[in-house]
PAKOLVEX-759913 format. One record per residue (C-alpha): residue number from 0; residue in three letters; x, y, z. Coordinates in steps of 0.05 Angstrom, whole numbers, plus 32768, in hexadecimal, padded with zeros to 4 digits. Layout:
N
SITE  NUM  ala  X  Y  Z;
...
% end
This chain:
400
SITE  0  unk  849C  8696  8811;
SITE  1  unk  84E6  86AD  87F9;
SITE  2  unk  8516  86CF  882B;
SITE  3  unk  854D  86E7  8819;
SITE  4  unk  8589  86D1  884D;
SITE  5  unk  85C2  86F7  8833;
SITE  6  unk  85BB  872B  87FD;
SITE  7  unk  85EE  874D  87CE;
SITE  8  unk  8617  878E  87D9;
SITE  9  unk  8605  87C9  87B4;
SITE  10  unk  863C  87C8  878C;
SITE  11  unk  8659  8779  877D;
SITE  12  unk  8693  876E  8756;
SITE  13  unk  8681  874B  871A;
SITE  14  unk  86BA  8719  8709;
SITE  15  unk  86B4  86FE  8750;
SITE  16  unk  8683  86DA  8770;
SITE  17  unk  863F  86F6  8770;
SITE  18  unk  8619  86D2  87A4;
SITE  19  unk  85D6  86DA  87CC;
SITE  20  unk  85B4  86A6  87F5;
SITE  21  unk  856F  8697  87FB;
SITE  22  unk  8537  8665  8824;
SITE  23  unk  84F3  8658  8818;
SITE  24  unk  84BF  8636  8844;
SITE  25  unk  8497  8615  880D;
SITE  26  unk  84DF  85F9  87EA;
SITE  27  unk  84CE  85A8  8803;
SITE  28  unk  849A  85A6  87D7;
SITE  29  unk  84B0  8570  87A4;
SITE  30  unk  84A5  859B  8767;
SITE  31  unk  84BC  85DD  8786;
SITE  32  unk  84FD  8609  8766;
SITE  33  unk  8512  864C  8764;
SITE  34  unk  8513  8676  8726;
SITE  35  unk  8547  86AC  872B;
SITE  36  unk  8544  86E6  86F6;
SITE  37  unk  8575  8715  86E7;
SITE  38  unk  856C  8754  86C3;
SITE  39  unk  8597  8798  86A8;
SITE  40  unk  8583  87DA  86B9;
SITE  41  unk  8558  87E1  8681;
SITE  42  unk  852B  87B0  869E;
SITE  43  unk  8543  8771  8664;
SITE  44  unk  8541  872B  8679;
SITE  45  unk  8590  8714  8675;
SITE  46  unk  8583  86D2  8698;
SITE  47  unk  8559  8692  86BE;
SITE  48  unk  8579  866A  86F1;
SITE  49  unk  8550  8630  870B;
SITE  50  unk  8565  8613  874E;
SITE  51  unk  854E  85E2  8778;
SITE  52  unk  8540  85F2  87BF;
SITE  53  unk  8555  85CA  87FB;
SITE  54  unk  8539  858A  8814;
SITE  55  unk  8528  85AC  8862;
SITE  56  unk  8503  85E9  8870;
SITE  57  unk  853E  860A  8894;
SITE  58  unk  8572  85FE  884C;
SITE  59  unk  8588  8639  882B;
SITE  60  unk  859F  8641  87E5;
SITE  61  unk  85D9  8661  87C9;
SITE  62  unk  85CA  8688  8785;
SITE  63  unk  860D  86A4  8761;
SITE  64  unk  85FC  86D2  872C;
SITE  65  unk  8645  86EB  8719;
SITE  66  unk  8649  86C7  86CF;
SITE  67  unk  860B  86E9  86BB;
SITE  68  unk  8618  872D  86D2;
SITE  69  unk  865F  872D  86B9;
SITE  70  unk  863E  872F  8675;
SITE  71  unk  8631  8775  8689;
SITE  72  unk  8673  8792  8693;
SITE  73  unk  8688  87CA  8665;
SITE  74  unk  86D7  87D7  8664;
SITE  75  unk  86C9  8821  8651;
SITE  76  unk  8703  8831  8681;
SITE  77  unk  8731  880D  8655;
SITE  78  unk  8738  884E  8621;
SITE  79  unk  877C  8839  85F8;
SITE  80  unk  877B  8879  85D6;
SITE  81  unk  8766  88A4  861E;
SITE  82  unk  879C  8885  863D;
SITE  83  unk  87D0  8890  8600;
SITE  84  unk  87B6  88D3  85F3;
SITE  85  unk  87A9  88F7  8635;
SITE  86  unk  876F  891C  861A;
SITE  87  unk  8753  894F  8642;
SITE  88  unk  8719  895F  8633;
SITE  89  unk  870A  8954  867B;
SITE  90  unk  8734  8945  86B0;
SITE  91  unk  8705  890C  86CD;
SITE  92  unk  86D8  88EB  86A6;
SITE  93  unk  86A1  88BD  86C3;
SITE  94  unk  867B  888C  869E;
SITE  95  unk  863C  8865  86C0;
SITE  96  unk  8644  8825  868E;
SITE  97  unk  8683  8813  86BA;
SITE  98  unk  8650  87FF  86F9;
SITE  99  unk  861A  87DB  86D2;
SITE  100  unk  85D2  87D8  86F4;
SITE  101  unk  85A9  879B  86FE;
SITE  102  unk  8576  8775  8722;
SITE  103  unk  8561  8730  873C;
SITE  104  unk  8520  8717  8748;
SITE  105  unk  8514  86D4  8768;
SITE  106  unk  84D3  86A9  8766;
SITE  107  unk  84B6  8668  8781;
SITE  108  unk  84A4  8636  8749;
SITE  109  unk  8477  860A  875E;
SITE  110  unk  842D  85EB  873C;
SITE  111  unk  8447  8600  86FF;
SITE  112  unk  844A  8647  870C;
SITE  113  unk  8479  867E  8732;
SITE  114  unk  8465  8696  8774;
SITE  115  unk  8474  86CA  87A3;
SITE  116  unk  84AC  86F7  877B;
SITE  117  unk  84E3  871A  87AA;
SITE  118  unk  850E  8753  8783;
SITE  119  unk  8559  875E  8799;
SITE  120  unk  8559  87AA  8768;
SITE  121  unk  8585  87E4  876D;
SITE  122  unk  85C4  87B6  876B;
SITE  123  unk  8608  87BE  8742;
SITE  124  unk  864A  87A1  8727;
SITE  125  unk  8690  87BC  871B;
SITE  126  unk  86C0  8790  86F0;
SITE  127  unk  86F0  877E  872B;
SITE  128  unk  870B  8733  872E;
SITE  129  unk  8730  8731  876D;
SITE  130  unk  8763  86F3  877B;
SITE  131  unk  8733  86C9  87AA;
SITE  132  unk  8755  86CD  87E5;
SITE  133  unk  8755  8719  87E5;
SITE  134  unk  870D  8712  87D1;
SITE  135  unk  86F9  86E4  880D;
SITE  136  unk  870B  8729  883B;
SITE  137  unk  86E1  8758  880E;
SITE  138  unk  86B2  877D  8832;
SITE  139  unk  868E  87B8  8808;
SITE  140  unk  8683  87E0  8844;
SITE  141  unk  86CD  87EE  8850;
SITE  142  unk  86C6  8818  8811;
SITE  143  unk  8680  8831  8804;
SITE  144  unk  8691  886A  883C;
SITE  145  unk  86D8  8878  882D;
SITE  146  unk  86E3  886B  87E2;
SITE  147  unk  871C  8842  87C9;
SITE  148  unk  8752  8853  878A;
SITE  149  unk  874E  8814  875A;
SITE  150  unk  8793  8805  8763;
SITE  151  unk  87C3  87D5  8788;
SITE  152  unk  8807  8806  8779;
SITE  153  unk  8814  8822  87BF;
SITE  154  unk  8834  8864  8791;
SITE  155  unk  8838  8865  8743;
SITE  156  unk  886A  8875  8725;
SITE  157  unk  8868  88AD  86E3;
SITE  158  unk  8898  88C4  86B8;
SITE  159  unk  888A  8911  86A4;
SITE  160  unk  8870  8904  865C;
SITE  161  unk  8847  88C3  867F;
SITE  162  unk  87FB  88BF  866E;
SITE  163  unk  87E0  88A4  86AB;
SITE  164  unk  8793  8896  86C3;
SITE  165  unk  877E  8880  86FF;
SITE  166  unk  873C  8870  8720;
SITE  167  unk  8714  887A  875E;
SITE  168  unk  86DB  885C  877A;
SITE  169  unk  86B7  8898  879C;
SITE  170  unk  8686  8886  87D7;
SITE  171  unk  8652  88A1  87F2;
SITE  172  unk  8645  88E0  87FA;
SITE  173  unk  8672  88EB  87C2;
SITE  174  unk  86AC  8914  87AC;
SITE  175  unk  86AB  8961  87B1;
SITE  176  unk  86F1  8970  8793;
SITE  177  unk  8731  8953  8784;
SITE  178  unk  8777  8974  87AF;
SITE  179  unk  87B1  8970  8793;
SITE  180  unk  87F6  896F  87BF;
SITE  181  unk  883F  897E  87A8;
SITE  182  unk  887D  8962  87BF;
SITE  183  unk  88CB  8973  87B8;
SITE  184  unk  8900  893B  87BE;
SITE  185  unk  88F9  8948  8809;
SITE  186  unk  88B4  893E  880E;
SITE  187  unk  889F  8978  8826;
SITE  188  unk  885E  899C  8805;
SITE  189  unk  8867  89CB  87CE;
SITE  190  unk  8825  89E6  87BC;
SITE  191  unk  87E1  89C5  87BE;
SITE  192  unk  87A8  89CA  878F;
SITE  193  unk  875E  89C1  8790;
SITE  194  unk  872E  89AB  8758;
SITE  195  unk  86E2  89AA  8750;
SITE  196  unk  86C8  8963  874C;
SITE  197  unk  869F  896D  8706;
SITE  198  unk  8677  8931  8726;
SITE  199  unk  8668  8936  8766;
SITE  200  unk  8628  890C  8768;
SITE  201  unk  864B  88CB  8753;
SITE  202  unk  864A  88A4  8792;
SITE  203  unk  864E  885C  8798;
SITE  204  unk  8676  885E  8751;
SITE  205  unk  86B3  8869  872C;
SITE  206  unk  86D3  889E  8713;
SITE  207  unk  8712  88A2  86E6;
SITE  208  unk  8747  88DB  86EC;
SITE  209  unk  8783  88EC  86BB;
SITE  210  unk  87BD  88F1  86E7;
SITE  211  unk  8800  88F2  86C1;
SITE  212  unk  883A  892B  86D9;
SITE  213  unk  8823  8956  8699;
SITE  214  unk  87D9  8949  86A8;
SITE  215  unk  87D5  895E  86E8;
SITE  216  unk  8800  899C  86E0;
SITE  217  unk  87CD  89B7  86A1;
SITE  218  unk  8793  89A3  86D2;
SITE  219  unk  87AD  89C4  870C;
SITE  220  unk  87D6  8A02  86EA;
SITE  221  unk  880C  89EB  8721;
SITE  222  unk  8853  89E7  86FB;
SITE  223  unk  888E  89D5  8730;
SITE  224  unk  88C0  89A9  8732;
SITE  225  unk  88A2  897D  875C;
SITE  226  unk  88BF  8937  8774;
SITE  227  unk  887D  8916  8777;
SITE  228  unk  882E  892D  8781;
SITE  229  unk  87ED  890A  87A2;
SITE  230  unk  87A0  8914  878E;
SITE  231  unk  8774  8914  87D1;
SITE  232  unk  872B  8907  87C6;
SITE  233  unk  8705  893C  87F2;
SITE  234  unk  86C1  8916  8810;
SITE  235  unk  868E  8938  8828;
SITE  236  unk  8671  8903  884C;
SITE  237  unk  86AB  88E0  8864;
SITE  238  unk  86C3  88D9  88AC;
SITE  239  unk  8703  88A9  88A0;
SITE  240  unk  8748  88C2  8884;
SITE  241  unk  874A  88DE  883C;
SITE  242  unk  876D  88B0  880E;
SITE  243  unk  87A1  88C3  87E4;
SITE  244  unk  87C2  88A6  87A7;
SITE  245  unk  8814  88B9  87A2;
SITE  246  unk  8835  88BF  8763;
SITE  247  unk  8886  88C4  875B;
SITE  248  unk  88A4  88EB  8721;
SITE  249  unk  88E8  88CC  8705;
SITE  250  unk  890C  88D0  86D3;
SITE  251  unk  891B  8894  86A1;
SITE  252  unk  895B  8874  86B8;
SITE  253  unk  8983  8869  867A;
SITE  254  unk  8986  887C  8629;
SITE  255  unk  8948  8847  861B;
SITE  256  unk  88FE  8860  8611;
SITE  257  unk  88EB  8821  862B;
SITE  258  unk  889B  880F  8622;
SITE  259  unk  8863  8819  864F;
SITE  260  unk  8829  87E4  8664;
SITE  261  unk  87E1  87F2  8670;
SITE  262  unk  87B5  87C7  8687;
SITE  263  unk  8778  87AE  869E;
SITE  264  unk  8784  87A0  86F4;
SITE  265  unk  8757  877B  871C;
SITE  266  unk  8725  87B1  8734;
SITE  267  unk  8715  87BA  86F2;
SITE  268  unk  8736  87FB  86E8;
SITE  269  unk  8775  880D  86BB;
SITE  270  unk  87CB  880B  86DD;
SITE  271  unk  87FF  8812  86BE;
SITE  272  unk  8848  880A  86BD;
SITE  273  unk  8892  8820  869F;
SITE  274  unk  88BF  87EB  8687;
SITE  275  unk  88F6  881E  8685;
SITE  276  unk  892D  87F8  8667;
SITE  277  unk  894B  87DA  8625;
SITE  278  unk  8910  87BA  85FC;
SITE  279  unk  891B  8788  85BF;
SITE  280  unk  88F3  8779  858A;
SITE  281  unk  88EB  873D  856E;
SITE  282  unk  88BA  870C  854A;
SITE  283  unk  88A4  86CA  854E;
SITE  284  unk  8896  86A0  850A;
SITE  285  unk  886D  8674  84F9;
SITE  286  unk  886F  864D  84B8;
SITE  287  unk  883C  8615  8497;
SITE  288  unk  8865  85E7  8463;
SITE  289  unk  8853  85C0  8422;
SITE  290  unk  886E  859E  83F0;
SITE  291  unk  8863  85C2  83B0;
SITE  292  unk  8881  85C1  8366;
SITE  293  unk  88B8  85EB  8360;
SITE  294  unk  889D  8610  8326;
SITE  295  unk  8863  8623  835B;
SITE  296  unk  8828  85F5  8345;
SITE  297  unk  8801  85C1  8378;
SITE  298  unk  8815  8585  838C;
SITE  299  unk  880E  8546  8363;
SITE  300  unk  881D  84FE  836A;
SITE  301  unk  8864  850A  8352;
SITE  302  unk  8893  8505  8382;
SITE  303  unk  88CE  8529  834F;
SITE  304  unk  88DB  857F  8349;
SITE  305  unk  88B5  8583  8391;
SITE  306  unk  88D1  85B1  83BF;
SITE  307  unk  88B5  85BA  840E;
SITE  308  unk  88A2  8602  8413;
SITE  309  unk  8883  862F  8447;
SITE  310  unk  8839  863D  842F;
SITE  311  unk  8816  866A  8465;
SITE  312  unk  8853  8691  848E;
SITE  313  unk  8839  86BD  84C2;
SITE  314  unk  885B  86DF  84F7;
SITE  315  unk  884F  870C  8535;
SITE  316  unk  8877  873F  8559;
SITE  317  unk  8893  8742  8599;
SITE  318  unk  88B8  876D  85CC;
SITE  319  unk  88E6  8759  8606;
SITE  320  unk  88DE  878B  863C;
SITE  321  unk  890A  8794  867B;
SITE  322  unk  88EB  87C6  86BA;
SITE  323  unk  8920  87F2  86E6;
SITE  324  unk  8930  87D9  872D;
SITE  325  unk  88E7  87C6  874B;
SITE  326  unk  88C2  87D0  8795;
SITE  327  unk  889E  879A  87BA;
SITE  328  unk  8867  87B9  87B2;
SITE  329  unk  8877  87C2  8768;
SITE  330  unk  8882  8778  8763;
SITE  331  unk  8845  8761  877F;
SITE  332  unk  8818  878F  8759;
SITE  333  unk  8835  877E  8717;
SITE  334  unk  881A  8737  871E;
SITE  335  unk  87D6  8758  8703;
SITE  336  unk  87F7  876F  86C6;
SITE  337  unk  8813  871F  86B9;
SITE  338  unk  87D1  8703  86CA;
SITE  339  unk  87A1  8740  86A7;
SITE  340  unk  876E  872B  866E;
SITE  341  unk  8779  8775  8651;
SITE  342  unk  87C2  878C  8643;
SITE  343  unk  87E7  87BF  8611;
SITE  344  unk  8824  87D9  8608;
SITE  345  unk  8834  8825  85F9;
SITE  346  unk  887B  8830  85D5;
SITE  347  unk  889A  885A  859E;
SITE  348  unk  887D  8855  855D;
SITE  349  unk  88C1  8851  8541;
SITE  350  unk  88D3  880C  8558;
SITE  351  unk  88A0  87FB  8528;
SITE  352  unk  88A4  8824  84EF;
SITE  353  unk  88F2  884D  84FD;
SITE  354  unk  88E7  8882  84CF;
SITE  355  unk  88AE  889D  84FD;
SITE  356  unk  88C8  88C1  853E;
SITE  357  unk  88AF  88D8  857C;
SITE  358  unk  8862  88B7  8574;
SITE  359  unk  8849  888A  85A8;
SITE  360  unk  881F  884D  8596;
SITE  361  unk  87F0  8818  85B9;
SITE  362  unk  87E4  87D8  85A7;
SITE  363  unk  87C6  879F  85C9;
SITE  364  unk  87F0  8769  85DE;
SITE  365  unk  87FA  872D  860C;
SITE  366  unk  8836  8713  863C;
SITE  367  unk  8852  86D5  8634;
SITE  368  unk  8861  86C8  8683;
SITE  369  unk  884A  868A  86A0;
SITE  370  unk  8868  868B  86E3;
SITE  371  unk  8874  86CC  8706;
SITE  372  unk  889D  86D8  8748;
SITE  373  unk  888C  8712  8778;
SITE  374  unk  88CB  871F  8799;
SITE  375  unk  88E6  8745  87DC;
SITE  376  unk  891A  876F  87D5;
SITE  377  unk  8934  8754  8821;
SITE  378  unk  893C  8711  87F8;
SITE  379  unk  894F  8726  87BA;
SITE  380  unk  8972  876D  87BD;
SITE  381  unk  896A  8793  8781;
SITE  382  unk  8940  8768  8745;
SITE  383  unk  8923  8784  870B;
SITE  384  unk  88F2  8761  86E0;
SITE  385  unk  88F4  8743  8694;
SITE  386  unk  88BB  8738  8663;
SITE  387  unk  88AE  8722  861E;
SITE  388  unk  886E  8744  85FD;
SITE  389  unk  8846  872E  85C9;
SITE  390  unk  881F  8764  859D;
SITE  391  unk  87DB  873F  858F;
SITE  392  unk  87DB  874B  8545;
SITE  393  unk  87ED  8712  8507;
SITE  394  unk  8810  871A  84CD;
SITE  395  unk  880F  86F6  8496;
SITE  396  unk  8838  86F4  8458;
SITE  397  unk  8826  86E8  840B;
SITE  398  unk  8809  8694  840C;
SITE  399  unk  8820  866D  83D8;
% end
């Protein structure tokens, strides 16, 4: 008979680690194995693991299921054109493909059949990948009753005309409504606001909000001149502190628009972040060379009138982007954004095409950084940080 020693969380993160352990008391039996099955929500077979069990009655197994269910994860909450855009539609939207379902079932094999089936059901994944160390102290029950905001920036910081989105992971009990605070440059309270939670059975899940300056004010109908604002998650069924998430309003500090990153961070939710000053474009070519006739006709064993020219020449842009004076906290964080699987980049339209002003555009890119530094201000004083993007689309000119 199957026990199960150690079972999974309700909610596992998907890109980590996904392990339960199991004995059984019939496993020294020379032909003996388990047969793990894993299934989706709709009840599909995704995969078999066979595993051999230990050699003494008293051996456990360790069965780590994270490749499989990671097949699962649906980046939903990576919207380009929700994040560019601010639509809204709704001020919170919630979408149940972000924390996938599934379900294990585990069976002796033994006499060339299965025997004695144990279910593990009612089980789900978010598409977190936490560093492993910080993973080694995650405990799911230091946020199932208090909730978490799927961010490390300890405040973010928004320009006024900023499109921002944030998420929360709402626990149980769930979220009633949303406050809103208001601060001037002293930080004392301006106003406060309160919203209706449009979902306030999603426990256990995640909920995105639009958050930029201009956002919040249409959601709220508050219009100050505030310094800087939180959102407060109001839980019924909580007993700890509330959480709060800070933003700071500034302005940009120089003439540049500079260009703004979004990106995928390792919750599995969506940060970004203002490289505020002077970006350069640029683009790097590459060219594939034969020698051809000069009158334009294929080679040929004549070694006369040949002339070595560039057949295929492709090329692909590139932006080198400098951030304003940066926090520790700012520093550390941004290591997601060099190390992040999912990246674009959100800058004027006209750097691309100058006769078109004052449009925004997104484009998927990638950051050519292979070592990154997270400095201390105590150490190094005032430090800013330099980039060099690369949009992730070819071109390719006429071939020869």
């Amino acid at each position: 008979m199957i026990t199960v020693q150690k079972t999974l969380p309700k909610i596992s993160l998907a890109f980590n680690p996904m392990v339960f352990t199991i004995s059984s008391t019939e496993q020294t039996r020379e032909d003996f194995r388990y047969i793990v099955e894993v299934f989706d929500a709709s009840g599909e077979l995704l995969a078999v693991k066979k595993l051999i069990g230990g050699n003494d009655p008293g051996d456990t197994t360790d069965v780590d299921i994270s490749k499989i269910i990671a097949r699962l994860q649906y980046f939903n909450a990576w919207r380009r054109n929700v994040i560019a855009s601010g639509s809204l539609s709704e001020f919170i939207y919630f979408d149940p493909k972000f924390r996938p379902a599934f379900s294990v079932k585990i069976s002796e094999f033994y006499d060339d059949e299965n025997h004695n089936p144990v279910d593990i059901e009612n089980v789900f994944s978010i598409p977190a990948a936490l560093p492993t160390i910080k993973f080694s102290a995650f405990d799911y029950d230091n946020i199932k009753g208090s909730g978490k905001w799927l961010t490390n920036f300890e405040k973010i910081r928004v320009k006024e005309k900023d499109k921002v989105t944030v998420s929360f992971f709402c626990p149980i009990g769930g979220v009633t409504h949303w406050k809103y605070y208001f601060y001037d440059i002293n930080g004392n309270v301006m106003s406060t606001a309160l919203k209706t939670n449009p979902f306030p059975a999603v426990e256990e899940d995640v909920i995105h909000l639009h958050s930029g300056l201009e956002e919040v004010k249409q959601i709220t109908g508050v219009d100050n001149n505030a310094a800087a604002y939180e959102i407060e998650p109001i839980i019924a069924a909580s007993i700890l502190p509330p959480q709060r998430i800070r933003f700071v309003i500034y302005e940009s500090p120089c003439k540049f628009s500079g260009v703004r990153m979004h990106y995928l961070n390792e919750w599995g939710a969506v940060d970004s972040f203002n490289f505020d000053l002077a970006n350069r474009r640029g683009v790097s070519i590459e060219k594939r060379k034969a020698k051809l006739r000069l009158d334009g006709s294929q080679l040929r064993p004549s070694i006369y009138g040949l002339g070595t020219t560039p057949y295929i020449v492709s090329y692909t842009d590139k932006l080198k982007i400098t951030s304003d004076y940066l926090t520790d906290n700012d520093s550390a964080a941004l290591l997601e954004l060099f190390t992040s699987p999912l990246v674009s980049v959100e800058t004027e339209e006209s750097l691309f095409f100058p006769s078109i002003e004052g449009n925004k555009i997104v484009l998927p890119c990638d950051l050519e950084l292979k070592e990154y530094d997270i400095k201390k201000s105590r150490v190094d004083k005032l430090f800013n940080l330099e980039a060099e993007v690369q949009i992730s689309v070819d071109n390719t000119r006429q071939q020869l």
